[in-house]
Phi, psi and omega in degrees: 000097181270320181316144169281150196273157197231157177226099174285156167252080174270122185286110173263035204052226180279042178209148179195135198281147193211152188228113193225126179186137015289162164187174182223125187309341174270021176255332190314145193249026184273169179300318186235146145225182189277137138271124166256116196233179203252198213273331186315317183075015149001299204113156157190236190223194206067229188288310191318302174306319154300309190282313185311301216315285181262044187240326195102186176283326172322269150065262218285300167302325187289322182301291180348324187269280200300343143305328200282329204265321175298313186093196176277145209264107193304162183294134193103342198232163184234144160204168188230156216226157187287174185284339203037249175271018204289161163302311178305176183245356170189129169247144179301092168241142179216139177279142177259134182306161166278072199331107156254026182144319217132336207233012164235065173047040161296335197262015193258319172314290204285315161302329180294330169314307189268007168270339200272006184230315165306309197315297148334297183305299190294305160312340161243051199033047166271159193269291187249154175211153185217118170289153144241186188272073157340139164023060160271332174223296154282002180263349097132018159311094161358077211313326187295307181304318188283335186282290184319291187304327186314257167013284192314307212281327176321295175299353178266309174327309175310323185268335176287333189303104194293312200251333176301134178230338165213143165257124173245154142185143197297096214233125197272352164217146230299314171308312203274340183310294184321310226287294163316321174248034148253300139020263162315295195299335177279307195293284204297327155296323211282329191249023198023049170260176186294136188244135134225166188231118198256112180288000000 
């Protein structure tokens, strides 16, 4: 990550969605961050694997208990596990669809992850929650495409949101940063908010 990282803000009345990148999600100071984890809750490689690492075991033993009780966590849905060593106080894992074309209901999946996480989020009265580009990456969702439902389902999420005042999210390399904030920049013309873009 060479680029210096930039943050656009689009302004929601009083709640406001932020595009934050490069940047890396386990640093993050929100109430929450996002696992984009597999059904297991496992552990895996990427953004998952990155959050085991440096979150501890603690982790890992919460999933281990919720699997216990759950079973493997269906694609679409959230739950949430303490932070361990993370700056956050808890994290939010949700599985993301497996990109197959399109046509098997990735893009319905993949918005219930970011309302199912808000959702979450709202219920344990948190203030901020910070994504990372859900199934984005081995899971092989089109970044442009993938960018859109994000955008889209956060901010509606957002706006239904008793206790969440921000969604950011956190995007680990420059490409996928653009991506997001076109995105952002299309939902803020159509719906006439305030945009700023902070180096």
């Amino acid at each position: 990550m060479h680029a210096s990282p930039q943050a656009l803000r689009v302004t929601m009345g009083d709640r406001v969605l932020v595009i934050f990148g490069p940047g890396d999600i386990t640093r993050q100071e929100t109430d929450a961050i996002v696992n984009a984890a597999n059904s297991s809750l496992l552990g895996g490689g990427g953004v998952d694997g990155a959050i085991h690492r440096a979150g501890g075991p603690a982790i890992l033993e919460a999933c281990w208990e919720i699997v216990g009780r759950i079973g493997r966590l269906p694609a679409g849905q959230a739950v949430a596990t303490p932070a361990g060593h993370l700056a956050a106080r808890y994290v939010i894992h949700t599985v993301g669809p497996v990109w197959s074309g399109g046509g098997q209901g990735e893009p319905e999946t993949l918005a219930s992850c970011h309302r199912e996480s808000i959702r979450v989020a709202d219920e344990l009265q948190l203030a901020s929650i910070a994504f990372p580009a859900i199934s984005t990456g081995a899971y092989g969702y089109p970044v442009d495409q993938a960018s859109e439902v994000a955008i889209t389902s956060a901010a509606k999420a957002l706006e239904n949101a008793t206790h969440v005042r921000e969604v950011r999210f956190v995007l680990f390399d420059s490409e996928t940063f653009t991506q997001y904030t076109h995105a952002a920049r299309a939902l803020a013309a159509s719906s006439s908010l305030r945009m700023d873009l902070n180096p």
